[in-house]
SERO-4910 file (N, C-alpha, C, O; in steps of 0.05 Angstrom, whole numbers):
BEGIN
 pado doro    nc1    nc2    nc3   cac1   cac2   cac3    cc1    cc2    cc3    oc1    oc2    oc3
  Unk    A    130   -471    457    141   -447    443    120   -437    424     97   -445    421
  Unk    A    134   -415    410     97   -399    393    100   -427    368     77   -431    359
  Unk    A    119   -446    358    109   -460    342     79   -475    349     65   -484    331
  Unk    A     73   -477    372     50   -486    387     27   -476    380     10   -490    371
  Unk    A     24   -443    385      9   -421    381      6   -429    343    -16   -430    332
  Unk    A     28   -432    332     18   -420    297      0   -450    289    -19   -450    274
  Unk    A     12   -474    304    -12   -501    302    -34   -498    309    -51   -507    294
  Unk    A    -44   -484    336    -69   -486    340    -79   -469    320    -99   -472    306
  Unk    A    -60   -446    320    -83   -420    299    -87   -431    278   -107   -424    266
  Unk    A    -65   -452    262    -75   -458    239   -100   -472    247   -119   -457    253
  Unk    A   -104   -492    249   -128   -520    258   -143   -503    269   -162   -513    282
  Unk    A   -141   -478    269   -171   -466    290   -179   -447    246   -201   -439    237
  Unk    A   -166   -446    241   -169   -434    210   -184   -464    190   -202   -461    173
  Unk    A   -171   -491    198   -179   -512    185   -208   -513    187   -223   -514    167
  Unk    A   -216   -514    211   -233   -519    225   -259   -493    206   -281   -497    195
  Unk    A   -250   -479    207   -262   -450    194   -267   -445    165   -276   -425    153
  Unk    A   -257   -472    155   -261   -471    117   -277   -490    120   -269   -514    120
  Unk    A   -308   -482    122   -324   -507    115   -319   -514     85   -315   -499     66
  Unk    A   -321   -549     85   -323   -566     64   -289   -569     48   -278   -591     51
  Unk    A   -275   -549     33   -255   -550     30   -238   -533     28   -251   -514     19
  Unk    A   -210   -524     32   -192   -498     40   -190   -480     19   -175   -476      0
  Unk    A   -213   -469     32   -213   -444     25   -225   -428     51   -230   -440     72
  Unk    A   -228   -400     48   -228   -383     75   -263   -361     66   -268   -338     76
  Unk    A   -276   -372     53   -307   -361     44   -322   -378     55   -316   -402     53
  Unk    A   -338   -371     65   -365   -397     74   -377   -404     53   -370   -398     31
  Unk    A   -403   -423     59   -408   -435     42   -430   -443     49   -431   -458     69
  Unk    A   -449   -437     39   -485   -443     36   -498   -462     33   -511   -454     13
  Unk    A   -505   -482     37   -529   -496     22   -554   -491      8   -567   -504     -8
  Unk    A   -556   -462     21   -590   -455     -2   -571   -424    -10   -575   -403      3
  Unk    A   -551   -425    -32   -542   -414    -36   -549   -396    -58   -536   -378    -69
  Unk    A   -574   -403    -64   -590   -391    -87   -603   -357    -73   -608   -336    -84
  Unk    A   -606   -365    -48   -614   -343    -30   -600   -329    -14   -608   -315      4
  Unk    A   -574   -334    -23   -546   -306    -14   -530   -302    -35   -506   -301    -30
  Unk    A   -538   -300    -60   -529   -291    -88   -506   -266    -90   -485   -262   -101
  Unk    A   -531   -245    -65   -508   -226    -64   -473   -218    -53   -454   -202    -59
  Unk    A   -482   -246    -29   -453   -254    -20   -433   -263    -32   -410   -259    -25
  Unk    A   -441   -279    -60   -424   -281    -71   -409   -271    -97   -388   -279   -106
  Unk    A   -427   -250   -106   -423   -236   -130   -440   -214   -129   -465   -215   -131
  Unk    A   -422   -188   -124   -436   -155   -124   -453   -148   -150   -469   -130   -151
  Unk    A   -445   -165   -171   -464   -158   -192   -497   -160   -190   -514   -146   -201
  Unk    A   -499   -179   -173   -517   -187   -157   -543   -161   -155   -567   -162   -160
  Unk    A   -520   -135   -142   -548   -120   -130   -565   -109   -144   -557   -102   -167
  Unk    A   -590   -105   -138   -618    -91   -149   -631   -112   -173   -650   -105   -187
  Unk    A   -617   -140   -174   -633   -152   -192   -656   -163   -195   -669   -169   -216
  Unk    A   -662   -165   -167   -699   -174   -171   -715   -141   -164   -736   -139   -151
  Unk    A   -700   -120   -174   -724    -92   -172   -741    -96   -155   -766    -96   -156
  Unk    A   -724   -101   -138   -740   -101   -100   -724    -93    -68   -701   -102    -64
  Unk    A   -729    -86    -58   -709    -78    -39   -715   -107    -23   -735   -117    -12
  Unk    A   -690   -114    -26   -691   -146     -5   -677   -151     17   -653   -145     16
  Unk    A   -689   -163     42   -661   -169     57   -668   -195     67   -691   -205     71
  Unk    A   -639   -208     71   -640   -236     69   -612   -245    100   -588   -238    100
  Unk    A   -627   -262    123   -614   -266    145   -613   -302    141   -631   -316    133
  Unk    A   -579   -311    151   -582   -336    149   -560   -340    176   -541   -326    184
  Unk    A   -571   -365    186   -561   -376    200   -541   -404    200   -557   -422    201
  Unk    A   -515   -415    199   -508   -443    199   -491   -440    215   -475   -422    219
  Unk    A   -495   -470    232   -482   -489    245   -477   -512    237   -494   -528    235
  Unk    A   -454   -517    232   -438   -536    219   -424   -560    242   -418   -560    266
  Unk    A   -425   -576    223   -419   -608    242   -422   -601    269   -402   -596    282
  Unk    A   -445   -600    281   -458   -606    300   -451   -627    323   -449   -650    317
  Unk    A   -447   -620    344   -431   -643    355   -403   -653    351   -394   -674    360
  Unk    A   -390   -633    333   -354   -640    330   -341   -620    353   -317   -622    356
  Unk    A   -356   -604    367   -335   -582    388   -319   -559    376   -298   -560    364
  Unk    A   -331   -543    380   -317   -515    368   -322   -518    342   -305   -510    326
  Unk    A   -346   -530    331   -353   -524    301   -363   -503    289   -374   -489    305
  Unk    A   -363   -492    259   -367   -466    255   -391   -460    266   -404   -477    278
  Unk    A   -396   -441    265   -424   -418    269   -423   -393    254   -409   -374    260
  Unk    A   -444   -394    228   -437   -364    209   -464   -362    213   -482   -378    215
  Unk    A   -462   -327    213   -490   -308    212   -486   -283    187   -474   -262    185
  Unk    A   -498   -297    172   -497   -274    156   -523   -258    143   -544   -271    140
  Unk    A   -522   -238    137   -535   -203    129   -535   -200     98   -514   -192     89
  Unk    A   -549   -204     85   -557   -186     58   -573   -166     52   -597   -170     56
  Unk    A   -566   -144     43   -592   -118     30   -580   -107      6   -557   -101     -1
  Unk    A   -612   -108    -11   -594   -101    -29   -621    -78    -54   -642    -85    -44
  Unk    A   -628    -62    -72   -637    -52    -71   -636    -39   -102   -611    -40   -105
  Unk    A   -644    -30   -122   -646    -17   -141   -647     12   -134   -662     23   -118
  Unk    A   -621     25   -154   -617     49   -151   -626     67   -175   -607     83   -178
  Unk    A   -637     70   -187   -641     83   -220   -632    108   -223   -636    114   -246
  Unk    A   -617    132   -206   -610    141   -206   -579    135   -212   -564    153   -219
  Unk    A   -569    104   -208   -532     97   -208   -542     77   -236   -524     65   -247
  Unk    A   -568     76   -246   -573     61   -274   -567     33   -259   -564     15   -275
  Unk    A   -564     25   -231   -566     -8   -220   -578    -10   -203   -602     -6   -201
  Unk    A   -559    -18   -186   -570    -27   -157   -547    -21   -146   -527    -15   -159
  Unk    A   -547    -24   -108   -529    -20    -94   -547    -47    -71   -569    -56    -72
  Unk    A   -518    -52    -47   -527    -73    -27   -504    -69     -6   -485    -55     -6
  Unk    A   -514    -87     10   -497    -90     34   -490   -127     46   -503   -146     54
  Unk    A   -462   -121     41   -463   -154     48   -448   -169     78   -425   -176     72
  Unk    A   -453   -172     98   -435   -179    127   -435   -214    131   -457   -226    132
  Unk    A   -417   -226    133   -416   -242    146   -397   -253    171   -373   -257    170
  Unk    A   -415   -259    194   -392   -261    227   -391   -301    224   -410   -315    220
  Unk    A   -358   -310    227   -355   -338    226   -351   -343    260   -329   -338    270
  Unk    A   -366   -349    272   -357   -353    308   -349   -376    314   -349   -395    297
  Unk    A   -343   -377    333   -342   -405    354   -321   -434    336   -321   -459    341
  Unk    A   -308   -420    320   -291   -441    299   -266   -443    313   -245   -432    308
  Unk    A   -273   -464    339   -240   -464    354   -235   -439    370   -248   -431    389
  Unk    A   -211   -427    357   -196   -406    378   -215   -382    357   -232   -365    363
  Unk    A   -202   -389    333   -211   -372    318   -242   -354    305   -265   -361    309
  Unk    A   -236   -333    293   -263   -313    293   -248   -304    265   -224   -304    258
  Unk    A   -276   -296    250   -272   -281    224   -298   -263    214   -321   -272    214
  Unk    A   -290   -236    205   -307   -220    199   -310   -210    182   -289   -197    178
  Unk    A   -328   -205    161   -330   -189    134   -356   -173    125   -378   -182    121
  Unk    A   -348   -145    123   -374   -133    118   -369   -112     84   -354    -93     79
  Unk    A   -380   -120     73   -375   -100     40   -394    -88     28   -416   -100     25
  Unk    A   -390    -63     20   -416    -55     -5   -408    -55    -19   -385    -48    -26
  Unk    A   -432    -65    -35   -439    -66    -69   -451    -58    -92   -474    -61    -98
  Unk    A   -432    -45   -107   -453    -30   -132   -452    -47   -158   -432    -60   -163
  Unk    A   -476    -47   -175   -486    -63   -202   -491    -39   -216   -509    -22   -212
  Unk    A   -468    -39   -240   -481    -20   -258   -503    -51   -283   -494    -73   -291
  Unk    A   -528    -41   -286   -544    -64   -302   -550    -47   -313   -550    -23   -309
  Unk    A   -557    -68   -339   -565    -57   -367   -589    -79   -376   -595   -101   -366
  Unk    A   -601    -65   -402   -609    -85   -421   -588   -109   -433   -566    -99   -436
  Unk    A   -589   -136   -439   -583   -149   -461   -605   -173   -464   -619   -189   -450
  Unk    A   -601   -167   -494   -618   -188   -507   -648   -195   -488   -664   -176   -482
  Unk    A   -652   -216   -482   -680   -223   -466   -680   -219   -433   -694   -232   -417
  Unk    A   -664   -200   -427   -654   -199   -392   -635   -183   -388   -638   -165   -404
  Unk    A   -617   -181   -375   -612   -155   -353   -578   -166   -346   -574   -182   -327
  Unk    A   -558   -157   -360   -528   -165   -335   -517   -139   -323   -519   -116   -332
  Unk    A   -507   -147   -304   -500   -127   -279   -472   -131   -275   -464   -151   -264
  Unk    A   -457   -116   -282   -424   -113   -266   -419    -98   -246   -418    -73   -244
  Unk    A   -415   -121   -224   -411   -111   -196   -385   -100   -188   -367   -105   -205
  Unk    A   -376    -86   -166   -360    -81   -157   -367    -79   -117   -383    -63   -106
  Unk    A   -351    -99   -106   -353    -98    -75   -338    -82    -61   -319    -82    -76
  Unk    A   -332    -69    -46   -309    -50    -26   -313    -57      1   -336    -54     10
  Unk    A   -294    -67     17   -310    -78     46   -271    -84     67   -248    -77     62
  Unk    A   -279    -94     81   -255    -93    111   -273   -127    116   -297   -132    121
  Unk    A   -253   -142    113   -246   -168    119   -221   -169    153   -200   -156    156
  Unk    A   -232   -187    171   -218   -192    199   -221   -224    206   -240   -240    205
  Unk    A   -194   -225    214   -190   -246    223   -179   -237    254   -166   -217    258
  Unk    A   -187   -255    275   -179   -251    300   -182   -280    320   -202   -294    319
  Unk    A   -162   -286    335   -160   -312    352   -165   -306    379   -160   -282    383
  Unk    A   -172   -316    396   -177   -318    428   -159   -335    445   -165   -358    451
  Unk    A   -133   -321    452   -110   -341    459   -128   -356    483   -126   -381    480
  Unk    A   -143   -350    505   -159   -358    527   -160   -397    508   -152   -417    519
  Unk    A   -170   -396    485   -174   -421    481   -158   -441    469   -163   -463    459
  Unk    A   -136   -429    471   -120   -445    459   -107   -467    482   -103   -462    506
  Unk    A    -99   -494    466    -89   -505    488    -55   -515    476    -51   -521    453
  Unk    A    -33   -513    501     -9   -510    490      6   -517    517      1   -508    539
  Unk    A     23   -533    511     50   -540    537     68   -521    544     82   -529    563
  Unk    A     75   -495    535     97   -480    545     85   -457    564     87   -433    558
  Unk    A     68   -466    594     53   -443    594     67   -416    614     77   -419    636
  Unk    A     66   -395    601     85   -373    613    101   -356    591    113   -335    595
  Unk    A     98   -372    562    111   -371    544     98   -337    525     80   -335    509
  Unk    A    111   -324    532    111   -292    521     89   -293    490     66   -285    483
  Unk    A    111   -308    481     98   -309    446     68   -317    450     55   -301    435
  Unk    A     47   -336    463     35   -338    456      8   -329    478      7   -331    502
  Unk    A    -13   -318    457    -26   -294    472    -46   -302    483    -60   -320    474
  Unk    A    -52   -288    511    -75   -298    529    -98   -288    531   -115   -294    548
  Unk    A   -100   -267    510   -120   -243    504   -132   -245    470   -118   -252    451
  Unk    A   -151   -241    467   -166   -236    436   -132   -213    419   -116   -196    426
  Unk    A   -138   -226    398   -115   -214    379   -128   -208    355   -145   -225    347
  Unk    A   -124   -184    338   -143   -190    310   -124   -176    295   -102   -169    303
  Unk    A   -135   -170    265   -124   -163    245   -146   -167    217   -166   -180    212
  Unk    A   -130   -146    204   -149   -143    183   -147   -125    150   -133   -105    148
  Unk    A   -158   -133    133   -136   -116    113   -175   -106     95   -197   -116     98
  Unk    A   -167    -86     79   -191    -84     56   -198   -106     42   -185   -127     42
  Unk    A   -220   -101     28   -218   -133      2   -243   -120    -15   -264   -106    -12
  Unk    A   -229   -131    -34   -246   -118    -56   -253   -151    -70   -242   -172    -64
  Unk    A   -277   -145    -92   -290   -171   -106   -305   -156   -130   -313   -134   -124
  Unk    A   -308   -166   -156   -321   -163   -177   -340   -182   -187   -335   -204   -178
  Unk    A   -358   -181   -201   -377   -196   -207   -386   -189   -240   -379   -168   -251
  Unk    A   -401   -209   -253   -407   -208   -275   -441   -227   -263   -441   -247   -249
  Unk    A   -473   -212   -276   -482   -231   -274   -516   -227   -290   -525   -204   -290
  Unk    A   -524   -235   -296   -539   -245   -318   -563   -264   -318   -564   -288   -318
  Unk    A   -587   -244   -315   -618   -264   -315   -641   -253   -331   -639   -232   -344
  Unk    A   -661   -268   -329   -679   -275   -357   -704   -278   -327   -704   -280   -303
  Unk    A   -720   -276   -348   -747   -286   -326   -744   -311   -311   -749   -318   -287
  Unk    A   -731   -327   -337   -724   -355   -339   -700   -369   -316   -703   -386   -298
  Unk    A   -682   -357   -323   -644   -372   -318   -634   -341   -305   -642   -318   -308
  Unk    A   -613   -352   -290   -596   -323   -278   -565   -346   -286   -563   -370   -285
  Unk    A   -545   -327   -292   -519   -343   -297   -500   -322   -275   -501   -298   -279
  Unk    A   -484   -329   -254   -458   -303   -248   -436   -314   -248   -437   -339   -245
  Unk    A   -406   -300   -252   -387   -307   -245   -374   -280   -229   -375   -255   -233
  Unk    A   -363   -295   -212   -351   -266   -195   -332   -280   -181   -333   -305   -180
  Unk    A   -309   -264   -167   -280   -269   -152   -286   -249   -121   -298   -228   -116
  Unk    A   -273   -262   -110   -274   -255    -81   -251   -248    -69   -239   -270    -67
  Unk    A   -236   -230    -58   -210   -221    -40   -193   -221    -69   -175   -238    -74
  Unk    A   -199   -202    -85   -187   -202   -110   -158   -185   -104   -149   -177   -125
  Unk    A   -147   -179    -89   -127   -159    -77   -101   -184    -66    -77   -182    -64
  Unk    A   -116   -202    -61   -103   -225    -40    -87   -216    -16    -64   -226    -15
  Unk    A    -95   -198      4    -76   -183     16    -65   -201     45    -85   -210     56
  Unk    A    -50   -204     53    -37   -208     83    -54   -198    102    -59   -174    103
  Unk    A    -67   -216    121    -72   -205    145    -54   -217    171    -48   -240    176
  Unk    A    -49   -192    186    -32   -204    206    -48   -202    232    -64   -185    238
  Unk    A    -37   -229    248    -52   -230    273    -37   -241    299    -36   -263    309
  Unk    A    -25   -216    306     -1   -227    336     16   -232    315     17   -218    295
  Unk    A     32   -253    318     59   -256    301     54   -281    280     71   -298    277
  Unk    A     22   -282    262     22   -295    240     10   -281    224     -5   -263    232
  Unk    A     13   -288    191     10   -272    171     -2   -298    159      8   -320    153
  Unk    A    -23   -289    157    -37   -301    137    -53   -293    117    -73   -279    125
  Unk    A    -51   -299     82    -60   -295     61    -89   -297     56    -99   -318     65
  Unk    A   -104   -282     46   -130   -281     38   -132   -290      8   -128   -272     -8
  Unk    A   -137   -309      1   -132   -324    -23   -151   -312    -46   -170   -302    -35
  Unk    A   -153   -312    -65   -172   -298    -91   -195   -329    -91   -186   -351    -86
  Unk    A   -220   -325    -98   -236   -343    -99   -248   -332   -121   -249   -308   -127
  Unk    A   -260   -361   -137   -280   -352   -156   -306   -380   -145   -308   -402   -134
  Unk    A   -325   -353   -160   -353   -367   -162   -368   -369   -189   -373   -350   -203
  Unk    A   -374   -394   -193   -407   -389   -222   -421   -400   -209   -415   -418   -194
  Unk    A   -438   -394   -211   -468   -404   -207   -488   -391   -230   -489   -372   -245
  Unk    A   -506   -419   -220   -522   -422   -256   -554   -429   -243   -554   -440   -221
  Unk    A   -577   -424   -255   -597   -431   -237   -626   -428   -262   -629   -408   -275
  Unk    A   -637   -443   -265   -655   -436   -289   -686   -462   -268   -687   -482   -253
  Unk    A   -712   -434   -286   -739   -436   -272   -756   -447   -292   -760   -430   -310
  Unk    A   -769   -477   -296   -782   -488   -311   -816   -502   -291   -819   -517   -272
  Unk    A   -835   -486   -308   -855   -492   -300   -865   -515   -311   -862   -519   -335
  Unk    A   -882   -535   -293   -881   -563   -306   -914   -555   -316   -919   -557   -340
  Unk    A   -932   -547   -300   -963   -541   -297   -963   -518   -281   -944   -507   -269
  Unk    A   -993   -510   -281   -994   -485   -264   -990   -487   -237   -993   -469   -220
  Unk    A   -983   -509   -232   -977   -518   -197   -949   -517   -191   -938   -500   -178
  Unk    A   -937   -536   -201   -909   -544   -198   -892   -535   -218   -896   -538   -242
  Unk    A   -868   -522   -208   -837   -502   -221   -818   -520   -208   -817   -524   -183
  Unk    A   -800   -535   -230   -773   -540   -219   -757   -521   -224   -758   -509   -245
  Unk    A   -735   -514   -198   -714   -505   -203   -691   -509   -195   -680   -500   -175
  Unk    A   -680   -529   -215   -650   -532   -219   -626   -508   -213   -632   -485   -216
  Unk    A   -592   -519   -200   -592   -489   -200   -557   -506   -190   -558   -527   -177
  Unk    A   -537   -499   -194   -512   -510   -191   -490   -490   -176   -497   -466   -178
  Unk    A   -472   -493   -164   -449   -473   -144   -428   -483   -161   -430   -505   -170
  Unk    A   -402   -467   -169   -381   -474   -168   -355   -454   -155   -348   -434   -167
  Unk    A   -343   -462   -132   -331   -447   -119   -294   -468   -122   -289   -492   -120
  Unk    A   -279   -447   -126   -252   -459   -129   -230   -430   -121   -234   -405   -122
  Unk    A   -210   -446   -114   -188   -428   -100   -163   -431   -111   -142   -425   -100
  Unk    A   -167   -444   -140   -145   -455   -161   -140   -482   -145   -146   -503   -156
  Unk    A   -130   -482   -119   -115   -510   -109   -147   -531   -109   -150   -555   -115
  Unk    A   -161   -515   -102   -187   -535    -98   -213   -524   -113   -217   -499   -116
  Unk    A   -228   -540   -121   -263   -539   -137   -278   -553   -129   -274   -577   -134
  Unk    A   -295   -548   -116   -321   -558   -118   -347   -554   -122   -353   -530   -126
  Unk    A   -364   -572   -123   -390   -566   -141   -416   -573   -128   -419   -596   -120
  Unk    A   -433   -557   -125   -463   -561   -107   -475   -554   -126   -474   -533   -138
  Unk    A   -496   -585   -133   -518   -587   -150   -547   -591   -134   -548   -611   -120
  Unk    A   -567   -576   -135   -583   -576   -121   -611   -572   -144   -605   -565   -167
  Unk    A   -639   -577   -137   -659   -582   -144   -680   -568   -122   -674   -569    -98
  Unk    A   -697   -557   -127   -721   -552   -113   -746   -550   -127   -753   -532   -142
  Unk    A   -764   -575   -120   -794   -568   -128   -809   -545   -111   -801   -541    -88
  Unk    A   -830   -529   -122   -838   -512   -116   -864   -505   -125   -868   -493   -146
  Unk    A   -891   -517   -103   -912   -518    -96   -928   -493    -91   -927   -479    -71
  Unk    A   -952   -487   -121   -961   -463   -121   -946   -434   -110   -959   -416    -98
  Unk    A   -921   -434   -116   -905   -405   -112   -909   -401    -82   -912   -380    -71
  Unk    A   -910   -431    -67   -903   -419    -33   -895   -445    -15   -890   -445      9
  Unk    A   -896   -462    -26   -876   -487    -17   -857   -492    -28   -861   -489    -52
  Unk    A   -836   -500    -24   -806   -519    -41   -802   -542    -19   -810   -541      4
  Unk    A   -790   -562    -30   -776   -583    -27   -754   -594    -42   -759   -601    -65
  Unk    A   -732   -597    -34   -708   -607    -46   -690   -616    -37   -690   -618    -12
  Unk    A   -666   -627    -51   -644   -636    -47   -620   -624    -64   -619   -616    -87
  Unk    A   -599   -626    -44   -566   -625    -60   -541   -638    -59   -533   -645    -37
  Unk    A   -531   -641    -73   -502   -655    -66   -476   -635    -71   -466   -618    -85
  Unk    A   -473   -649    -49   -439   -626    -51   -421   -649    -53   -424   -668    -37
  Unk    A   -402   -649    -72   -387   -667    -86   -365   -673    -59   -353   -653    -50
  Unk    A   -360   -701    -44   -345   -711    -20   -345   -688     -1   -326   -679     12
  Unk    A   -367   -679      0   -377   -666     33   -407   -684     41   -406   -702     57
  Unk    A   -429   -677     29   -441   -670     37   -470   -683     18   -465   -691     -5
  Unk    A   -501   -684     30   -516   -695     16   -537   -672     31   -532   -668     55
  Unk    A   -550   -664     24   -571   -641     27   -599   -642     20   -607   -650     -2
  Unk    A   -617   -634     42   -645   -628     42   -655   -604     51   -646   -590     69
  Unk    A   -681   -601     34   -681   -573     39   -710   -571     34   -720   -583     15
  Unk    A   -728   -552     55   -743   -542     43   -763   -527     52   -764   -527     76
  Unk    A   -784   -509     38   -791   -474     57   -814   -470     48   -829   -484     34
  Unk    A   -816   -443     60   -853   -437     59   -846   -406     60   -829   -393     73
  Unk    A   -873   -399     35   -876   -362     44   -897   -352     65   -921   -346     61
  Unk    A   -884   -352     88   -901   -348    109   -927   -330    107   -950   -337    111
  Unk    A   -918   -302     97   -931   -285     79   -924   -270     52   -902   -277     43
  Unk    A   -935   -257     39   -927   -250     18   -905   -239     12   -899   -215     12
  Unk    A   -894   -252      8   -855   -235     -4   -839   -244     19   -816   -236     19
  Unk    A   -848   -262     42   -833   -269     63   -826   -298     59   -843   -313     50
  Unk    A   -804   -304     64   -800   -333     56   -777   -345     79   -756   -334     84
  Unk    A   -786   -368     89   -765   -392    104   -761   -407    101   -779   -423     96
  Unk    A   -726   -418    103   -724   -444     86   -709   -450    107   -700   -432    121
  Unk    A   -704   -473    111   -692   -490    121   -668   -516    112   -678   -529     93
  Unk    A   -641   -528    119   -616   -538    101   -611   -561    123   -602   -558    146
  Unk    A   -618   -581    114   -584   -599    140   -579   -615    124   -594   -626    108
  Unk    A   -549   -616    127   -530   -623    113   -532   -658    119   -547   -662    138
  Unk    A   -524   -676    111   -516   -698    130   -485   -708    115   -483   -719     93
  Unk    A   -467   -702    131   -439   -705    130   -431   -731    119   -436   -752    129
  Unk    A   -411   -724     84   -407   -760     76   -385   -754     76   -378   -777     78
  Unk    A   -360   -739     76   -332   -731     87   -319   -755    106   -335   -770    117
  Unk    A   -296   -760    109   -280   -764    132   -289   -759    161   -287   -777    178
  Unk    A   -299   -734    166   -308   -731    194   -337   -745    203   -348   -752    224
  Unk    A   -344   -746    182   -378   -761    183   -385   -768    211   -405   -760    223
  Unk    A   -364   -789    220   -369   -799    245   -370   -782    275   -385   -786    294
  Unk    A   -350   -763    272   -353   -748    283   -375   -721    287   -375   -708    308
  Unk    A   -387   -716    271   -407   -700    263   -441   -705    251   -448   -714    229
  Unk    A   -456   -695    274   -484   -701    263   -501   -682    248   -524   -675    253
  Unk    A   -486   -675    227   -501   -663    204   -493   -631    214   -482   -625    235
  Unk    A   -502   -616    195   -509   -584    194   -537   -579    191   -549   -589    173
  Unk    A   -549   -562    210   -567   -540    212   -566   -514    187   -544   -504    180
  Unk    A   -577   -511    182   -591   -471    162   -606   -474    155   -622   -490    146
  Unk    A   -599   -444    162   -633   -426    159   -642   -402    158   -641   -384    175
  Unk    A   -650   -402    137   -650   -373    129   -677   -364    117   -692   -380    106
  Unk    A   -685   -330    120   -706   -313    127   -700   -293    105   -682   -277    109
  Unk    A   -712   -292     83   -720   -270     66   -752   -256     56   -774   -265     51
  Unk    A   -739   -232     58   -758   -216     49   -757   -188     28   -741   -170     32
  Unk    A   -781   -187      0   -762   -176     -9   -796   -152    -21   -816   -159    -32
  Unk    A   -787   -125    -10   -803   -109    -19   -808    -91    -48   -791    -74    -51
  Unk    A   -823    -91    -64   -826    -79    -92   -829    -61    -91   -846    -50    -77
  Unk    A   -810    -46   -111   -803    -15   -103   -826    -11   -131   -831    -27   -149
  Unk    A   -836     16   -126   -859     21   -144   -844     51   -165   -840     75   -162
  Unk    A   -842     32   -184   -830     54   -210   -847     82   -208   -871     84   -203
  Unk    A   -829    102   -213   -839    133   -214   -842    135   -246   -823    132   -262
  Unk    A   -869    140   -255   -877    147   -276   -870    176   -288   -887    193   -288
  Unk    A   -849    179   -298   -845    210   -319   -867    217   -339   -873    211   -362
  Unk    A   -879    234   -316   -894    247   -336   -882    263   -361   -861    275   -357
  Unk    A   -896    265   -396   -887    276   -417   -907    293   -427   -929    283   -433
  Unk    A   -904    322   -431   -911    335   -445   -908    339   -470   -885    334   -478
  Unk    A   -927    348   -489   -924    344   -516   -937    371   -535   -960    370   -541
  Unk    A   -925    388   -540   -935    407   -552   -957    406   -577   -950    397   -599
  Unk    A   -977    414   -574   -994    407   -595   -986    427   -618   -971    446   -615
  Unk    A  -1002    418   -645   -978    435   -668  -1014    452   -678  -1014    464   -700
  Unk    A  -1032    451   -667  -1051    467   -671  -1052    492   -650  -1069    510   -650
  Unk    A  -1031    488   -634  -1032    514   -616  -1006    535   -621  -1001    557   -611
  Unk    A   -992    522   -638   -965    534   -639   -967    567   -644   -947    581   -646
***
């Protein structure tokens, strides 16, 4: 009967909250999709940037996630910020599929020794299942569907966020609307998320920069926390590590192929419950970020010997 159908769809949704239940993905070099998670985010490094990442999650568990996600993002001085573009596609998670694409504006200012930005996101969030994969005993059974089904509601997100040459600090919320999406005959909630993230750049010598840099993502029912480290070798190597508190133990580390181009590389190795079942996570992700060249206002000045 469809009670059948609302089991798999859920466990095809379980399956789809990497690390813990919640319904946002989740990064390991999460320092380099900033904008995904807080719109305050855009035009902060006064460069037009775009940033492609790839993960595959527990590898070898069957129908494990697969997210591709899209960042651009860009200084506007005409809106006194920045503006961006943020997409991410969740595939192959079971039956289930999930889609989100939003833009983002940063009104930024001066404060004190650095720059905060209050974001605002606007975007169409989708959830959609592939009855083809579902597996169920009642077969013939009306309720449950043998064709792709989707659904989908708006979502909006706010941001607060804050950097120095030094340190960048954000806090921002995600699906701040919490709206119902319906899909065939289930309704399911888009839950409000928050994020801080904290990240500060200490040069040891003219060679080597540590940078420390922390996640905190919670959905009220659940928190967790990714502390991560990266050394960083004459401004074009890193190496590092992270821990994600009962997920996960993390390595990481990249090269600027060319100037302003950069590749990094993530695998996870699974300390969770499924461990056994799963041989780590894959990512990887490709940024590049171009320097937009300030327009100089020219000023005229009346001389007082010509008046």
């Amino acid at each position: 009967m469809i009670k059948h159908f609302k089991v798999a769809f859920f466990v095809s949704l379980l399956f789809a909250l990497p690390g813990f239940a919640q319904q946002d993905p989740q990064f390991s070099q999460h320092m380099f999709t900033k904008l995904y998670y807080n719109p305050a985010f855009a035009g902060a490094n006064d460069a037009i940037c775009g940033t492609l990442l790839y993960r595959n999650q527990w590898t070898g568990f069957g129908g494990e996630p697969k997210t591709a996600m899209l960042t651009a993002d860009m200084p506007v001085d005409a809106l006194h910020g920045g503006v961006g573009l943020s997409l991410h596609a969740l595939d192959k998670l079971g039956a289930g599929n999930s889609l989100n694409i939003k833009a983002n504006y940063a009104y930024r200012t001066d404060l004190g020794n650095g720059r905060i930005g209050i974001g605002l996101g606007i975007g169409y969030h989708q959830e959609s299942i592939d009855g083809g994969k579902l597996i169920y005993n009642d077969a013939g059974d009306q309720n449950i569907p043998t064709g792709t089904q989707s659904g989908g509601s708006y979502d909006l997100s706010l941001g607060l966020y804050y950097n120095t040459d030094a340190m960048y600090v954000g806090l921002s919320t995600s699906h701040l609307t919490a709206n119902d999406i319906k899909v065939g005959d289930v309704t399911t909630k888009l839950d409000r998320h928050y994020f801080l993230m904290a990240g500060y750049s200490y040069d040891i010598n003219s060679v080597f920069t540590i940078k420390p840099a922390v996640m905190i993502k919670s959905d009220i029912v659940e928190t967790q926390f990714d502390l991560n480290a990266n050394l960083v070798v004459n401004s074009k190597y890193w190496i590092g590590g992270a821990y994600r508190f009962q997920d996960a133990i993390v390595v990481m580390a990249g090269i600027e192929l060319i100037p302003n181009l950069k590749l990094g590389y993530a695998y996870d190795i699974t300390t969770s419950r499924i461990k056994t079942y799963s041989s780590g996570t894959h990512e990887i992700v490709l940024g590049y970020c171009m320097n937009v060249a300030k327009v100089v206002k020219r000023q005229f000045h009346r001389n007082v010997r010509f008046l």
